[in-house]
N, C-alpha and C positions, 0 to 999 in steps of 0.2 A: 966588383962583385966576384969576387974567388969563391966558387964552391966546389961540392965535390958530389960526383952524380951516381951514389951505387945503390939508389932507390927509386920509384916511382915515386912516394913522397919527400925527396930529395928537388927532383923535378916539377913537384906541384906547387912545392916554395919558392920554386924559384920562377915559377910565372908567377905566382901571385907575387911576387917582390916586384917583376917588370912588371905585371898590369900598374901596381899601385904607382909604379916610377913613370910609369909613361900616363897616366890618369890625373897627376896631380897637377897643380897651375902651374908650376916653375918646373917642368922636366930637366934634370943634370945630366942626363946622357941623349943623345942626339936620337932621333925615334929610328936611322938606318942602324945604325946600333943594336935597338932594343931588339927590331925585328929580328937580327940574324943571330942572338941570342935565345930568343924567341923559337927563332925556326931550331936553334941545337938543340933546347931543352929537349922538343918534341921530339923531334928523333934521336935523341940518347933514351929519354920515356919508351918510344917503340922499343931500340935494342934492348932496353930491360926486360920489355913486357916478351919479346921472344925469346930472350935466352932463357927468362924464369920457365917459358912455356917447355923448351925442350927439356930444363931440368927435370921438371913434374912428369911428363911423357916417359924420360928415362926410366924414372924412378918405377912409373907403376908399369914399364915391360921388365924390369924386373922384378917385378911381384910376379907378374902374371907367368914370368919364365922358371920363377921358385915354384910358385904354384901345378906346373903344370909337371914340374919335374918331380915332381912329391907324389904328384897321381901315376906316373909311369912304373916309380919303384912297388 
């Protein structure tokens, strides 16, 4: 399983891929495996969901610094 993780829904296919691989009768990858696969997703999932959060954050302190600079002049 090679993928590439620059999504939250990047990250949600690829649990759903390990649920179905570790859910099925004949698992192909060992379940210590899946887990620590499992545990990356999730915490690259975090990393995304906070790096998106500071982008957002940035974004609207500089509205709010546009903003507030347009009332001064």
């Amino acid at each position: 399983m090679s993928r590439r993780f620059s999504t939250q829904e990047h990250c949600r296919l690829a649990l759903q891929w390990l649920w179905k691989e570790i859910e099925s009768d004949s698992p192909t990858m060992p379940i210590q495996k899946a887990k620590t696969l499992v545990y990356i997703a999730l915490s690259i999932s975090q990393i995304l969901k906070e790096s998106d959060l500071e982008v957002r954050i940035a974004q609207l302190e500089a509205v709010h610094a546009s903003r507030n600079q347009r009332r001064v002049a």
